[in-house]
C-alpha positions in Angstrom: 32.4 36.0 -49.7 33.8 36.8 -52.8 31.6 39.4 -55.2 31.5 39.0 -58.8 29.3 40.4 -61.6 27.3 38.8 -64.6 25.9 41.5 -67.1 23.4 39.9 -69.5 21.9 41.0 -72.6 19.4 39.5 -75.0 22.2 37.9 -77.4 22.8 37.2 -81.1 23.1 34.7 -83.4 27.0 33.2 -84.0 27.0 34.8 -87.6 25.0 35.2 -90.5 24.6 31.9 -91.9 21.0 30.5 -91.9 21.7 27.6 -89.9 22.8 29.5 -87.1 20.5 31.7 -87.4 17.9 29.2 -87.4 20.2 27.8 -84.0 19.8 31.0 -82.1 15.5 31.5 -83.3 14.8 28.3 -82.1 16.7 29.0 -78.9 14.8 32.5 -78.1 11.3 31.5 -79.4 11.0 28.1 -77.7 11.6 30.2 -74.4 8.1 30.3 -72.5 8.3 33.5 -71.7 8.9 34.8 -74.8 6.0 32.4 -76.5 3.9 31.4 -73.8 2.4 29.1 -75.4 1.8 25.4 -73.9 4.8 23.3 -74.9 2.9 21.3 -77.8 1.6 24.3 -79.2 4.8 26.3 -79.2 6.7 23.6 -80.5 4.2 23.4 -83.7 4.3 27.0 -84.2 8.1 27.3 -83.6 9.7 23.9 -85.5 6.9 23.6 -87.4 6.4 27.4 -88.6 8.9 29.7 -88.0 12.0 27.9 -88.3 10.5 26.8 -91.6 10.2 30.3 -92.7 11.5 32.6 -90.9 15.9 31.8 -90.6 16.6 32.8 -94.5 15.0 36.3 -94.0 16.2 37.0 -90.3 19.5 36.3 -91.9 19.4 38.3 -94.7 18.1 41.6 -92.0 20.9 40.5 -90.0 23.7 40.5 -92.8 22.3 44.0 -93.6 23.8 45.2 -90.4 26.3 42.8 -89.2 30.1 44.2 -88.4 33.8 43.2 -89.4 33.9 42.2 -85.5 30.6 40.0 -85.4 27.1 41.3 -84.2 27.1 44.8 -82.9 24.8 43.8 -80.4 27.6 41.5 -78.3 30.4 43.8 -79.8 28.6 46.9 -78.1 28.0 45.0 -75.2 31.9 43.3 -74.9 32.9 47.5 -75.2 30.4 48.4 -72.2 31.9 45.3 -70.0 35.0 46.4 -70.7 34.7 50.2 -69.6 32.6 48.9 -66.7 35.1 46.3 -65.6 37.6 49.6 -65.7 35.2 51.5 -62.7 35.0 48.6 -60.5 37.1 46.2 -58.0 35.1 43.0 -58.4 35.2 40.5 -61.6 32.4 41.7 -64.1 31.3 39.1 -67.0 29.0 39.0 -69.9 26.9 36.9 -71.0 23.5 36.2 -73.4 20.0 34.6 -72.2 20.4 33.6 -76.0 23.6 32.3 -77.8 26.7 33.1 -77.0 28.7 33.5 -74.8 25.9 32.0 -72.4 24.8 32.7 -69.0 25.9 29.0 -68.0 29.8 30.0 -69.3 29.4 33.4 -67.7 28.2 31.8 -64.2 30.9 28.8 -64.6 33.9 32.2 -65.4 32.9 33.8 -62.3 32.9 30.9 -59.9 36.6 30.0 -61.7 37.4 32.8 -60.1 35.8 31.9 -56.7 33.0 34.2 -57.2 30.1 32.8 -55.0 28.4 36.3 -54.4 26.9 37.2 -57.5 25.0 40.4 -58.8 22.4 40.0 -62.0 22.4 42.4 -63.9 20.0 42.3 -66.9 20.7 45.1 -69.6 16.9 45.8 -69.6 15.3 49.0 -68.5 12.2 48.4 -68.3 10.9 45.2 -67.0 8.6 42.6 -69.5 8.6 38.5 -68.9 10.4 37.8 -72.0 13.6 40.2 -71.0 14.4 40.3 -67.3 12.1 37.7 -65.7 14.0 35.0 -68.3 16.8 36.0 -66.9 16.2 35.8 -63.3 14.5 32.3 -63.6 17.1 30.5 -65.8 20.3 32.1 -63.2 18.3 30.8 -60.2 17.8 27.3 -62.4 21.6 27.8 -63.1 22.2 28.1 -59.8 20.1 25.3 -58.4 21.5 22.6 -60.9 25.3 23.9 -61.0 26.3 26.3 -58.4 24.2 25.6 -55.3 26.9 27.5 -53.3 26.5 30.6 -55.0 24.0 33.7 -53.5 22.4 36.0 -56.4 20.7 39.3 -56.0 20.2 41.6 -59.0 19.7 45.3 -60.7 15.8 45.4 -60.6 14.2 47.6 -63.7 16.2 50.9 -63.9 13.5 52.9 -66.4 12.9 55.5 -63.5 16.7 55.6 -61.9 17.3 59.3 -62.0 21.1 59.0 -63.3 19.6 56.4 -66.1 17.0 59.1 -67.2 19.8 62.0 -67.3 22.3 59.8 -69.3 19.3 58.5 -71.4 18.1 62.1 -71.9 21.8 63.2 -72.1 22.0 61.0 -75.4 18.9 62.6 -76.7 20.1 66.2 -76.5 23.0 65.9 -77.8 21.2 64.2 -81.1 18.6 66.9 -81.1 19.6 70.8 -80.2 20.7 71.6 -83.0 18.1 69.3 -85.4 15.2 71.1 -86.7 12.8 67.8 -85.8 8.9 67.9 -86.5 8.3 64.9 -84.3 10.6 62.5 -81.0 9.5 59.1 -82.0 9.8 57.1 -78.4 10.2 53.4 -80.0 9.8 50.5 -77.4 10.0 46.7 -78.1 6.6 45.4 -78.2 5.0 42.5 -76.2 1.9 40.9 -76.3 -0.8 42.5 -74.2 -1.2 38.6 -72.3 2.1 39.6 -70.6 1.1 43.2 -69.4 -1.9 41.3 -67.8 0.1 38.5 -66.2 2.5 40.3 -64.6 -0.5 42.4 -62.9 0.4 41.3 -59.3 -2.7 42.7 -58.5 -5.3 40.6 -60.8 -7.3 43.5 -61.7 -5.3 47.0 -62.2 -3.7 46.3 -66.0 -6.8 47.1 -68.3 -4.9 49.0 -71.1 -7.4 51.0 -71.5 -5.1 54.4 -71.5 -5.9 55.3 -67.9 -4.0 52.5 -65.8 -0.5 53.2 -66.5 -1.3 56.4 -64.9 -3.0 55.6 -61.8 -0.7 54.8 -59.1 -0.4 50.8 -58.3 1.6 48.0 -57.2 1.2 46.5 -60.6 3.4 49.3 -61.9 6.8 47.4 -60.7 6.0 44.5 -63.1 4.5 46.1 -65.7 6.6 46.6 -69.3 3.7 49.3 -70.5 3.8 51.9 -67.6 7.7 51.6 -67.5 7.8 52.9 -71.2 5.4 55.3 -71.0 6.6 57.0 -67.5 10.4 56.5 -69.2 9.0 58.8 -72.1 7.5 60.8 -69.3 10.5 61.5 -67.3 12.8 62.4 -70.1 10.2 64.7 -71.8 9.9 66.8 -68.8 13.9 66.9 -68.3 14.3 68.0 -71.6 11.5 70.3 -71.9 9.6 68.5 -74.5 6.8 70.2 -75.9 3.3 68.5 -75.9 2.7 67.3 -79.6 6.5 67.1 -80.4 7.0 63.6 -79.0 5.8 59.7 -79.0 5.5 56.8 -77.8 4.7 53.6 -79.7 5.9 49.6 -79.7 8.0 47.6 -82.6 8.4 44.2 -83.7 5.0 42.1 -82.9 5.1 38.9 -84.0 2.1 36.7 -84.5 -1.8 37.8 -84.9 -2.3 38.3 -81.2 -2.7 41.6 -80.0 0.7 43.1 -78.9 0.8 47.2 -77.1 -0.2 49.6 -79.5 0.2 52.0 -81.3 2.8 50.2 -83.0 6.0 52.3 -84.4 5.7 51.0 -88.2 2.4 52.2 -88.3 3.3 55.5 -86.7 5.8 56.3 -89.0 3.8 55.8 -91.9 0.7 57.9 -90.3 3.3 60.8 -89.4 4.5 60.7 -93.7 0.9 60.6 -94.6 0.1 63.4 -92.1 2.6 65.8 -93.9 5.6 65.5 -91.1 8.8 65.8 -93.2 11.3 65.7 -90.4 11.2 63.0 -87.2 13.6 61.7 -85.2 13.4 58.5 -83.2 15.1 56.6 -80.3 14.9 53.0 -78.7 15.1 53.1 -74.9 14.0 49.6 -74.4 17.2 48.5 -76.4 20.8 49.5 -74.2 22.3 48.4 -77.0 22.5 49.1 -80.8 21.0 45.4 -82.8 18.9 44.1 -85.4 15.7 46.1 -83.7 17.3 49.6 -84.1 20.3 49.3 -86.6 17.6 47.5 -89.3 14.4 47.8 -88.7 14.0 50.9 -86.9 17.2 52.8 -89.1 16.7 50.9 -92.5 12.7 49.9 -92.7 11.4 52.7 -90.5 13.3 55.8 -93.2 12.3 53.3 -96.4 8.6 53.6 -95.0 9.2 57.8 -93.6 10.4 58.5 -97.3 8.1 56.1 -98.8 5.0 58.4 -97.1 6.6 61.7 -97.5 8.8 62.5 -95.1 12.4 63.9 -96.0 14.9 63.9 -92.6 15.0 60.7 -90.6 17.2 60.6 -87.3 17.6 57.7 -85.5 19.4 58.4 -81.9 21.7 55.8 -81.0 21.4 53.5 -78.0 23.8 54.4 -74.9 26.0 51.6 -76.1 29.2 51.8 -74.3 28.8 55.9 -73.5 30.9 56.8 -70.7 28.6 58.3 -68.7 26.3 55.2 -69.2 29.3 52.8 -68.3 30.1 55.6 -65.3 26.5 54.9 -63.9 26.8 50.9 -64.4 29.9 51.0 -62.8 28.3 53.2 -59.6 25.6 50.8 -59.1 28.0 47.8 -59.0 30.4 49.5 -56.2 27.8 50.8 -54.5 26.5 47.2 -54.3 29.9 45.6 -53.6 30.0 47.8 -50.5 26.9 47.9 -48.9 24.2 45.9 -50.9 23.1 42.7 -48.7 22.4 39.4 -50.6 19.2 38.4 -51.6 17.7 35.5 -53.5 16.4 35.9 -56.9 12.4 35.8 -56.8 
């Protein structure tokens, strides 16, 4: 069998224009595990709501960071696959779960190539419904419907990989040492508390309740919450982080549901109020710089630091295409392509 790789990240839309825009919302938000809603209900809140609404603002957030090359989220990622594609001996492809190019074209490039051994690779660290399970279900639905000869078997969640954390941490360091910082803001895409509970394998262990994502469980491999917080852990105690200089909080809810608290915009503001005048931040649910870090974490989150306050405002990139980060994708894909057997996607 012949091996081949598909990389996938969250995506983008085409440009800046409303309409497409508008085309690549509709796309992400009517996914069920993103909203999971019941169709009818989604659909009224989506087409009849936020698509309404929501497309002329996105776009203007979007043009506020967008680059000569197109959205730095897919040029970012296009950079990593690149370097990756450098390290390794089998075909390596990206592709979006949103947009373009899309997981269908990525799956269709690698079987053009006779690829029929496939590794999924989703650009997530930490695992939540609405990031890597998407994935996993629409390549297997892929697969089913369009390339029923193929085998796929995949990265699981990486939060706790100990070359992840030290490149992660790496990143960190070299933003820090020499940054006379008050406060390590640890800023993690939010989700809806629903999710944490659904993905409880276990039916009972996910309470939220500050306690469970520290008690050992089998819950832990599905749930987005603990991965943050034992992320944070791990890279506070390889940099030596002292107790009260770091944090961990959640961005972009949408909705009036309750998403994981405490949430970052809120944070930030208490920090200001509190008298901090110098914090630093990073995104480790994010691999790659995007509208979530470049604009509202680099552009709102300072407006609303300096707004309260606060004076120095560091935002620590994403790994991006590092080459240490593109040095540990590349190592998990070879030592896959040697040894890994196949497994279906579950």
């Amino acid at each position: 069998m012949k091996k081949g790789v598909l990389m996938v990240n969250l995506g983008s839309p085409d440009s800046t224009d409303p309409k497409d825009v508008k085309k690549y919302l509709g796309q992400f938000l009517m996914d069920e595990r993103v909203i999971d809603f019941p169709l009818w209900a989604r659909t009224l809140l989506v087409k009849g709501i936020i698509l309404n609404t929501r497309p002329k603002k996105s776009a203007e957030a979007y043009s506020k960071i967008w680059w000569e090359k197109g959205s730095p989220l897919i040029v970012l990622s296009e950079m990593l696959q690149e370097k990756v594609a450098d390290k390794v001996d089998v075909p390596v492809v990206l592709a979006m779960r949103y947009g373009s190019p899309s997981m269908m074209q990525g799956l269709q490039e690698l079987n053009d190539q006779g690829v029929d051994e496939v590794l999924i690779l989703p650009l997530y660290p930490q695992f939540a419904m609405a990031t890597t399970e998407t994935i996993l279900v629409l390549a297997e639905e892929l697969r089913a419907a369009h390339f029923p000869n193929m085998r796929f078997s995949d990265i699981p969640a990486f939060y706790n990989k100990p070359e992840y954390i030290e490149v992660l941490s790496r990143s960190i360091e070299e933003k820090i040492t020499d940054l006379d910082y008050e406060m390590l803001v640890f800023s993690y895409h939010g989700v809806p508390e629903r999710h944490i509970r659904k993905n409880d394998v276990t039916k009972s262990h996910c309470k939220i309740d500050g306690s469970c994502c520290k008690t050992p469980s089998a819950a832990h491999q599905f749930c987005y919450r603990h991965q943050c917080y034992e992320t944070t852990r791990q890279v506070a105690e390889k940099l030596n982080l002292k107790e009260g200089t770091y944090f961990t909080s959640f961005q972009s809810r949408l909705g009036f549901d309750p998403w994981l608290q405490p949430y970052t915009d809120r944070t930030i503001e208490r920090f200001g109020k509190e008298g901090l005048k110098k914090m630093a931040i990073v995104t480790p649910a994010f691999v790659s710089d995007c509208l979530e870090t470049l604009e509202e974490i680099a552009m709102e989150g300072e407006e609303i630091f300096h707004e309260m306050g606060g004076k120095e405002f560091t935002t620590i990139p994403c790994l991006n295409d590092r080459d240490d980060w593109a040095h540990v994708v590349a190592t998990w894909i070879n030592d896959w392509a040697l040894v890994e057997p196949s497994k279906a996607i579950a």
